[in-house]
mmJSON file of the N, C-alpha and C atoms, coordinates in Angstrom:
{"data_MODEL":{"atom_site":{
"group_PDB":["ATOM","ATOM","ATOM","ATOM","ATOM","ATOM","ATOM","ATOM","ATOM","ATOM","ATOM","ATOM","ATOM","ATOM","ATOM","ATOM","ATOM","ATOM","ATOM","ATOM","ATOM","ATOM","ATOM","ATOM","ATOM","ATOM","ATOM","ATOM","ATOM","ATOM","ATOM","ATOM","ATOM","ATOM","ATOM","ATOM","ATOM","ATOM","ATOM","ATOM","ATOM","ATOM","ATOM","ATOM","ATOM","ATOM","ATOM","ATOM","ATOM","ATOM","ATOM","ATOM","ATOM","ATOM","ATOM","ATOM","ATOM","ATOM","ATOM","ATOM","ATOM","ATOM","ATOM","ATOM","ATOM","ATOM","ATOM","ATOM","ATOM","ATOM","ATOM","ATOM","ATOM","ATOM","ATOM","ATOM","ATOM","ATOM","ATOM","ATOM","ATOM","ATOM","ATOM","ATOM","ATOM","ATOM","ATOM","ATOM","ATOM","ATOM","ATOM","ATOM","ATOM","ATOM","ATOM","ATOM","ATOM","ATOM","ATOM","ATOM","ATOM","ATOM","ATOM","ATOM","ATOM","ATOM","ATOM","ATOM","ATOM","ATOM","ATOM","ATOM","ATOM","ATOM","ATOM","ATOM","ATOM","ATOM","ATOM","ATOM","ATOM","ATOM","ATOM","ATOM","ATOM","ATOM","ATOM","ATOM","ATOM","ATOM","ATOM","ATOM","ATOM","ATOM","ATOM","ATOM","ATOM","ATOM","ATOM","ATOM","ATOM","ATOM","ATOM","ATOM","ATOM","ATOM","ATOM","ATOM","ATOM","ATOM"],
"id":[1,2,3,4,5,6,7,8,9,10,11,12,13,14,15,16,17,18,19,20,21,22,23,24,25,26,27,28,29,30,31,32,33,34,35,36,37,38,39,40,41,42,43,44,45,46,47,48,49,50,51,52,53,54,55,56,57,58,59,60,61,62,63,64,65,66,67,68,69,70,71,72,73,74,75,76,77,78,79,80,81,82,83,84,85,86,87,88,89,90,91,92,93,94,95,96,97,98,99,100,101,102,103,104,105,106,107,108,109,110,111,112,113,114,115,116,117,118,119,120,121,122,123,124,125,126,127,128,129,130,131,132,133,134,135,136,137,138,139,140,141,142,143,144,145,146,147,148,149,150],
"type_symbol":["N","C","C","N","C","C","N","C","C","N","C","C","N","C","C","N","C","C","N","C","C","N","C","C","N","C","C","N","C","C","N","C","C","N","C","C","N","C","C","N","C","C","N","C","C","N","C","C","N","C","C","N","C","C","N","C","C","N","C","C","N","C","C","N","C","C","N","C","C","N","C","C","N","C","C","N","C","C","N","C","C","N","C","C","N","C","C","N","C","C","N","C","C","N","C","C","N","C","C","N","C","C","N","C","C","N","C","C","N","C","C","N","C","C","N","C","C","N","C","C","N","C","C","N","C","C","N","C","C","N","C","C","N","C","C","N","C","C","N","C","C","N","C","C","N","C","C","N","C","C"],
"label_atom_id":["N","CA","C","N","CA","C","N","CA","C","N","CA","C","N","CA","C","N","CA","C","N","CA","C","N","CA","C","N","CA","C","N","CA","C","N","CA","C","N","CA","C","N","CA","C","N","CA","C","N","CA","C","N","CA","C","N","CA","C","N","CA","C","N","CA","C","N","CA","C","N","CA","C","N","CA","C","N","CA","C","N","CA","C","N","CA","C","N","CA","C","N","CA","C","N","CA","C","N","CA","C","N","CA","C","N","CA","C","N","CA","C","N","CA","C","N","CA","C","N","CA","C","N","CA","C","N","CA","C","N","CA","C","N","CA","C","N","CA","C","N","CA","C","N","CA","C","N","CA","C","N","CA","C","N","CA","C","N","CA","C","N","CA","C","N","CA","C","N","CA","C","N","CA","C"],
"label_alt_id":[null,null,null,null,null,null,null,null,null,null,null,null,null,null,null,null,null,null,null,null,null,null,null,null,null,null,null,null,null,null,null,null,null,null,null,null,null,null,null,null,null,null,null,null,null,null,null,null,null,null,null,null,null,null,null,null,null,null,null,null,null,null,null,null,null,null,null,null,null,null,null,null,null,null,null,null,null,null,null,null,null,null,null,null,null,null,null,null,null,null,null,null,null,null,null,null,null,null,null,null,null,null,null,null,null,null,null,null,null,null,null,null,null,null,null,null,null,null,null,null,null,null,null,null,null,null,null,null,null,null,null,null,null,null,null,null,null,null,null,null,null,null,null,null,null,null,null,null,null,null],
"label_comp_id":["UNK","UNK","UNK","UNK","UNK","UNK","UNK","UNK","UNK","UNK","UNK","UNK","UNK","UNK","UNK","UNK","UNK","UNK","UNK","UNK","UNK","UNK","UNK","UNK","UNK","UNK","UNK","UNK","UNK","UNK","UNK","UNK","UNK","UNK","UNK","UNK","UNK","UNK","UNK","UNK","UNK","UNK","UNK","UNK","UNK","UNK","UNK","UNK","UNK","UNK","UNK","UNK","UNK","UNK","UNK","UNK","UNK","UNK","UNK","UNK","UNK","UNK","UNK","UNK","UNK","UNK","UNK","UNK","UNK","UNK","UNK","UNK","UNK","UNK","UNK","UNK","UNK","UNK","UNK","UNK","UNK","UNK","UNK","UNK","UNK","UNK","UNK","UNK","UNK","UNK","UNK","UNK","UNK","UNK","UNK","UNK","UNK","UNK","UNK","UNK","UNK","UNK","UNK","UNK","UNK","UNK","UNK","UNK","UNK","UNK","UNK","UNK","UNK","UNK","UNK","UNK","UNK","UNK","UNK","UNK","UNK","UNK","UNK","UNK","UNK","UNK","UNK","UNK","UNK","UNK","UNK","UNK","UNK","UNK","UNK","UNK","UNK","UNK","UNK","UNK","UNK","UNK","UNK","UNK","UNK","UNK","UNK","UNK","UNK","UNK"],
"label_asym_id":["A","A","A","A","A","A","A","A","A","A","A","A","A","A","A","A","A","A","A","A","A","A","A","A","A","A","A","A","A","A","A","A","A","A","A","A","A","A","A","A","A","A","A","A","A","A","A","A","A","A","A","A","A","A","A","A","A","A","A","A","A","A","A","A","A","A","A","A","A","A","A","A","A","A","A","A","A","A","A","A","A","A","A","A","A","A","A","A","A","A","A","A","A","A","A","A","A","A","A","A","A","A","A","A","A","A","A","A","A","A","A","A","A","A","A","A","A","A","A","A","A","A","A","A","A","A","A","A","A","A","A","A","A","A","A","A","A","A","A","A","A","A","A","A","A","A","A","A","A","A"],
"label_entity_id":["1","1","1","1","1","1","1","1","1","1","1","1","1","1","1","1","1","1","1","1","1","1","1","1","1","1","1","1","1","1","1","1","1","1","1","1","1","1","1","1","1","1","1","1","1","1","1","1","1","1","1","1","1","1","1","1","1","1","1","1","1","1","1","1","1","1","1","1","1","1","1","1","1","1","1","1","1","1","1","1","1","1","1","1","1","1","1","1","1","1","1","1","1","1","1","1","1","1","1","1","1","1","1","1","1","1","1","1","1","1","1","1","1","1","1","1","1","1","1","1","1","1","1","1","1","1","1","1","1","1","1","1","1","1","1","1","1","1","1","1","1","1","1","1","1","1","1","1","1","1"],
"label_seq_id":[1,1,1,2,2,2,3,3,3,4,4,4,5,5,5,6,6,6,7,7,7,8,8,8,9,9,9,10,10,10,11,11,11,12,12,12,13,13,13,14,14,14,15,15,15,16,16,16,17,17,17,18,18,18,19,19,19,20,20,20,21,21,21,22,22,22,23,23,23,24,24,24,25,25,25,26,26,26,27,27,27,28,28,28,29,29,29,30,30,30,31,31,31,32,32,32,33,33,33,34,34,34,35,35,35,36,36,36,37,37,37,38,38,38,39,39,39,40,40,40,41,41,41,42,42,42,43,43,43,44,44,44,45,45,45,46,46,46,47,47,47,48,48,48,49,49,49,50,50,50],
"pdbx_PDB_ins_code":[null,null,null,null,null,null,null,null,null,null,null,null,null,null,null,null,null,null,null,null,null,null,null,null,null,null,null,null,null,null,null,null,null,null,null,null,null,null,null,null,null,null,null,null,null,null,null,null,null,null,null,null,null,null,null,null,null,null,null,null,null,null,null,null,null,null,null,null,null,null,null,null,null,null,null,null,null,null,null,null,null,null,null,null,null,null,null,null,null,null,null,null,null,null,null,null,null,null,null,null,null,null,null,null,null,null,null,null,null,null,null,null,null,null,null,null,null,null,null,null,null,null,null,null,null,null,null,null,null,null,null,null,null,null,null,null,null,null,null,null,null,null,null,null,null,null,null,null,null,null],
"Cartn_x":[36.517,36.388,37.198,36.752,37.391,38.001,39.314,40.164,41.131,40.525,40.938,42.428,43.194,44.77,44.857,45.954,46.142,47.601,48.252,49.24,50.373,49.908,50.704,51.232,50.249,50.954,51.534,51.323,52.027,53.936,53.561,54.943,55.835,55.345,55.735,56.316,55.246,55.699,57.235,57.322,58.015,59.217,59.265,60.143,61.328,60.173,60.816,61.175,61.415,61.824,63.327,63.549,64.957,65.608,64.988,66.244,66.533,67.82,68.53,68.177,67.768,67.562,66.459,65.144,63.721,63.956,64.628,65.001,65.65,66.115,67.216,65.794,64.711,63.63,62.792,62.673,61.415,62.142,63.305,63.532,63.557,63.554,63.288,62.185,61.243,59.413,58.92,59.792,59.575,59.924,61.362,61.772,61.337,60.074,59.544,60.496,61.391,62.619,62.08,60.572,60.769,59.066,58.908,57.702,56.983,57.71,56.522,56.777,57.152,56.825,56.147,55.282,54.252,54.045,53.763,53.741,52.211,51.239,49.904,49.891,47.828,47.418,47.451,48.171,49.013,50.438,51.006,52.311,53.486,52.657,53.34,53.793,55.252,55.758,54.777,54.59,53.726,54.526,54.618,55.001,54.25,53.693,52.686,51.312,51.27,50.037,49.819,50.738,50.163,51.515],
"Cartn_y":[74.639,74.295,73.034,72.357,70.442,71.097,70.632,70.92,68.995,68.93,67.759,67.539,66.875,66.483,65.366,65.755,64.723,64.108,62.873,62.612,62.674,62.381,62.346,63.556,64.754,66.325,66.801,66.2,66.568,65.98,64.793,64.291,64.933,66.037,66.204,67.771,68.489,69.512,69.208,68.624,67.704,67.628,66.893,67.159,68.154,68.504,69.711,71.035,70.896,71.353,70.91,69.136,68.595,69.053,69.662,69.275,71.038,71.197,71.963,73.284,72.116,73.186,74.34,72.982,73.599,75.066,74.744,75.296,77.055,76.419,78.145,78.434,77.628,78.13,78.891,78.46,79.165,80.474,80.651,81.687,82.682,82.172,83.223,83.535,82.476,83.04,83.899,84.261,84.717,86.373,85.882,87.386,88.172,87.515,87.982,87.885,87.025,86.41,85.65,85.003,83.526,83.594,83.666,83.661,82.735,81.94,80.25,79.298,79.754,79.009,79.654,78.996,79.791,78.643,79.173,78.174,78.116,77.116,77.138,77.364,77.574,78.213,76.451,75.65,74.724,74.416,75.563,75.216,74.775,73.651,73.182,74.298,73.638,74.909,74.137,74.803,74.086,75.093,73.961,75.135,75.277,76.574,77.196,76.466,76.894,75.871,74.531,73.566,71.972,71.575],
"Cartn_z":[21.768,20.367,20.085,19.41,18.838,17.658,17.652,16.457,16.083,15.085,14.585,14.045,14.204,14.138,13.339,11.862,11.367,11.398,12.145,12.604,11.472,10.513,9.199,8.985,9.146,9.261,10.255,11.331,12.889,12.896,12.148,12.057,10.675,9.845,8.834,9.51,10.373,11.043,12.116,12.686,13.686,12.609,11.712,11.078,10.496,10.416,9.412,10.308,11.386,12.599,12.577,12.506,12.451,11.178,10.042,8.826,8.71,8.682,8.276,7.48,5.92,5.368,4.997,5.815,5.922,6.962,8.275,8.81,8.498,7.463,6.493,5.823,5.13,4.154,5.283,6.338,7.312,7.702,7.57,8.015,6.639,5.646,4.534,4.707,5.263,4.634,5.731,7.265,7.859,7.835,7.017,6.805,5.096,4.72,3.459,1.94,2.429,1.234,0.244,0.403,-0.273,-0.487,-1.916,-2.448,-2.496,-2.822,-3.565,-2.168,-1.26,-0.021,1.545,2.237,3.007,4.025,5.407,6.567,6.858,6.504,6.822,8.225,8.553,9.769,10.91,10.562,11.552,11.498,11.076,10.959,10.111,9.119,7.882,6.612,6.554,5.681,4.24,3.262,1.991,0.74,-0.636,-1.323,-2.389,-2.667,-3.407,-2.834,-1.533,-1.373,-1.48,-1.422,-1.831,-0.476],
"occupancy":[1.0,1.0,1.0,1.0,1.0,1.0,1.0,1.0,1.0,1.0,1.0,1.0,1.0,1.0,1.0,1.0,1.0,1.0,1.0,1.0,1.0,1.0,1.0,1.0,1.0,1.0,1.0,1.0,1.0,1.0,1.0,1.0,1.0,1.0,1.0,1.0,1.0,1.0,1.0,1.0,1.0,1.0,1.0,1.0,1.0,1.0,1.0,1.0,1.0,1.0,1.0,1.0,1.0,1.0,1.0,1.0,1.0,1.0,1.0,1.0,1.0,1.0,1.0,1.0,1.0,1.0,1.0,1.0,1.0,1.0,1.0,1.0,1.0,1.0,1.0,1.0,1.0,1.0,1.0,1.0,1.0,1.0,1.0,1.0,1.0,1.0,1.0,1.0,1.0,1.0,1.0,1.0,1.0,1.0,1.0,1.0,1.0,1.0,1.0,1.0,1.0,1.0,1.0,1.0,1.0,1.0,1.0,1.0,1.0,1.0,1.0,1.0,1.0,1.0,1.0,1.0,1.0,1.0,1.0,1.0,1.0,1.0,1.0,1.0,1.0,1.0,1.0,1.0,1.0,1.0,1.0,1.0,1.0,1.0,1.0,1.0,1.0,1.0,1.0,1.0,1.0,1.0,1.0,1.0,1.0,1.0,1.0,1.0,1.0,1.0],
"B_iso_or_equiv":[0.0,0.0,0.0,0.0,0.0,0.0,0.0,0.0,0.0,0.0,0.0,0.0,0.0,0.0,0.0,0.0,0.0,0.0,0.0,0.0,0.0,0.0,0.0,0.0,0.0,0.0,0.0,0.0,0.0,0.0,0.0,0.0,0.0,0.0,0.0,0.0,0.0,0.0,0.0,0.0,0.0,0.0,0.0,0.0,0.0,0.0,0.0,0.0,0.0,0.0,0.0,0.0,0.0,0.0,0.0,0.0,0.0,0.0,0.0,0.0,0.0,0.0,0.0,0.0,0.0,0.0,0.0,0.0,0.0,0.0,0.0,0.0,0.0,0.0,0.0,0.0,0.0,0.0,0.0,0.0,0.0,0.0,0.0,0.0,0.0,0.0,0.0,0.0,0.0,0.0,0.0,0.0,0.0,0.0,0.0,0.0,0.0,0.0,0.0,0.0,0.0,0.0,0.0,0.0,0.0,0.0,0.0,0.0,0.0,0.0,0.0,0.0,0.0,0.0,0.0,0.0,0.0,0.0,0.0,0.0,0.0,0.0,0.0,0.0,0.0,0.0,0.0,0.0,0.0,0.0,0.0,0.0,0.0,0.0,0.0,0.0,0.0,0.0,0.0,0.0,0.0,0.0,0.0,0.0,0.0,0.0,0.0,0.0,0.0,0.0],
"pdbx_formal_charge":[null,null,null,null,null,null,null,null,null,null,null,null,null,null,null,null,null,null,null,null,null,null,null,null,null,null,null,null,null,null,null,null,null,null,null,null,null,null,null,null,null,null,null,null,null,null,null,null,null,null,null,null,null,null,null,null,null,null,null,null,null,null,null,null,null,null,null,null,null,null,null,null,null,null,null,null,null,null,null,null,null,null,null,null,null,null,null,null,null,null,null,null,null,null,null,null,null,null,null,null,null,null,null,null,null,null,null,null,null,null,null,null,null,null,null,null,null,null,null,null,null,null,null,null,null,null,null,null,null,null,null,null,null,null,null,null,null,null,null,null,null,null,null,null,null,null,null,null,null,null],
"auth_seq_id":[1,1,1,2,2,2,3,3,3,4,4,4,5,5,5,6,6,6,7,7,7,8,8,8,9,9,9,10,10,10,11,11,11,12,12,12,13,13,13,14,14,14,15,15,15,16,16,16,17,17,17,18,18,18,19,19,19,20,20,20,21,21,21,22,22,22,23,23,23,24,24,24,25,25,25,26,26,26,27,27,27,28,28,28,29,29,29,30,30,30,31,31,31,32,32,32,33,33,33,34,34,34,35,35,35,36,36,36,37,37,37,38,38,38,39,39,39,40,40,40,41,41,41,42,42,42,43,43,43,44,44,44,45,45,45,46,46,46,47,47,47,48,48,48,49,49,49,50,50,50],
"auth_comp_id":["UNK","UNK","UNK","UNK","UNK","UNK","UNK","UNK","UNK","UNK","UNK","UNK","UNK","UNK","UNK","UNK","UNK","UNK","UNK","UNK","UNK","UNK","UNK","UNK","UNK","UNK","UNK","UNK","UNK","UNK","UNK","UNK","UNK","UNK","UNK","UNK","UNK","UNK","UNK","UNK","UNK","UNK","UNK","UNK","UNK","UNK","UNK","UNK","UNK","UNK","UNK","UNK","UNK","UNK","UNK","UNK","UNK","UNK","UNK","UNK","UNK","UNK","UNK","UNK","UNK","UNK","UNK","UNK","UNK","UNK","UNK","UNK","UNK","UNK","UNK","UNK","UNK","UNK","UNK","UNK","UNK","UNK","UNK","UNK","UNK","UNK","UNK","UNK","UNK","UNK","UNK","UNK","UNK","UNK","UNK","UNK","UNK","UNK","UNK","UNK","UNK","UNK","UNK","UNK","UNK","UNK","UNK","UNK","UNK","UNK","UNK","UNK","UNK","UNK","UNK","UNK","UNK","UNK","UNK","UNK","UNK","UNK","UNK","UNK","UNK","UNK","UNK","UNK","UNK","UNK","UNK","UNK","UNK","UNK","UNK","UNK","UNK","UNK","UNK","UNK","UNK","UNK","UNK","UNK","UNK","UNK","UNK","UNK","UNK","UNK"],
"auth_asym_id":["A","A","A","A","A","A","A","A","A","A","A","A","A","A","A","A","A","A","A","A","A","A","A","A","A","A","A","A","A","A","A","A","A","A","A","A","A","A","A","A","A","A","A","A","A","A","A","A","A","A","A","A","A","A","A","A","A","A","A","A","A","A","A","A","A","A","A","A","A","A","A","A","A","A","A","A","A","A","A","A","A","A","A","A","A","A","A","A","A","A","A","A","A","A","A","A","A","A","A","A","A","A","A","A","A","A","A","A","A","A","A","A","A","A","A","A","A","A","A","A","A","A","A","A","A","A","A","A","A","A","A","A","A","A","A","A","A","A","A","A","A","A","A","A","A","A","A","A","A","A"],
"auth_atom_id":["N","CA","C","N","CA","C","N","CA","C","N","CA","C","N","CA","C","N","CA","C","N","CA","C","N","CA","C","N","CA","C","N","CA","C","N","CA","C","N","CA","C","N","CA","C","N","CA","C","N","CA","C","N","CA","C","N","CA","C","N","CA","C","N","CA","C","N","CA","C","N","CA","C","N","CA","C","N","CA","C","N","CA","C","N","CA","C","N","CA","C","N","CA","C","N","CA","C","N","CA","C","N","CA","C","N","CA","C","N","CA","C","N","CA","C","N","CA","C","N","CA","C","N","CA","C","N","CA","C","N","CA","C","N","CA","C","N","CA","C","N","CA","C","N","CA","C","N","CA","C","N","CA","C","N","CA","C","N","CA","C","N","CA","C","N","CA","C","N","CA","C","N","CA","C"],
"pdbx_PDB_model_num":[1,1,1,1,1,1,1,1,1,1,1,1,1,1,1,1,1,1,1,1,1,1,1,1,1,1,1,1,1,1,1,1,1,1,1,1,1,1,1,1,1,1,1,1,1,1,1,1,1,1,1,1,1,1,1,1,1,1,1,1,1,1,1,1,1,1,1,1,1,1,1,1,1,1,1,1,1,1,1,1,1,1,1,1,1,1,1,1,1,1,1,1,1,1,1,1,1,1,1,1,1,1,1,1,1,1,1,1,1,1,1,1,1,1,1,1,1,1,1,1,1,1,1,1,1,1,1,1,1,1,1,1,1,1,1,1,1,1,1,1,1,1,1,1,1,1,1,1,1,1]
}}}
């Protein structure tokens, strides 16, 4: 299956790997802490969807 990549979101994922505090937020949304933020089906944390 061809799955299309947009570099602008690859480097935003990539990121947000390095900062700190995204870092402390993913672990809320993992441990069901954190409502208005959600990790789409590539990875990007998004909040309320956008």
């Amino acid at each position: 299956m061809l799955k299309l990549t947009n570099p602008f979101l690859e480097e935003i994922k990539e990121c947000q790997k390095r900062d700190q505090k995204l870092v402390e937020k993913l672990m809320l949304i993992k441990e069901g802490k954190e409502s208005d933020f959600e990790v789409d089906e590539s990875g990007v944390i998004r909040y309320r969807g956008r």
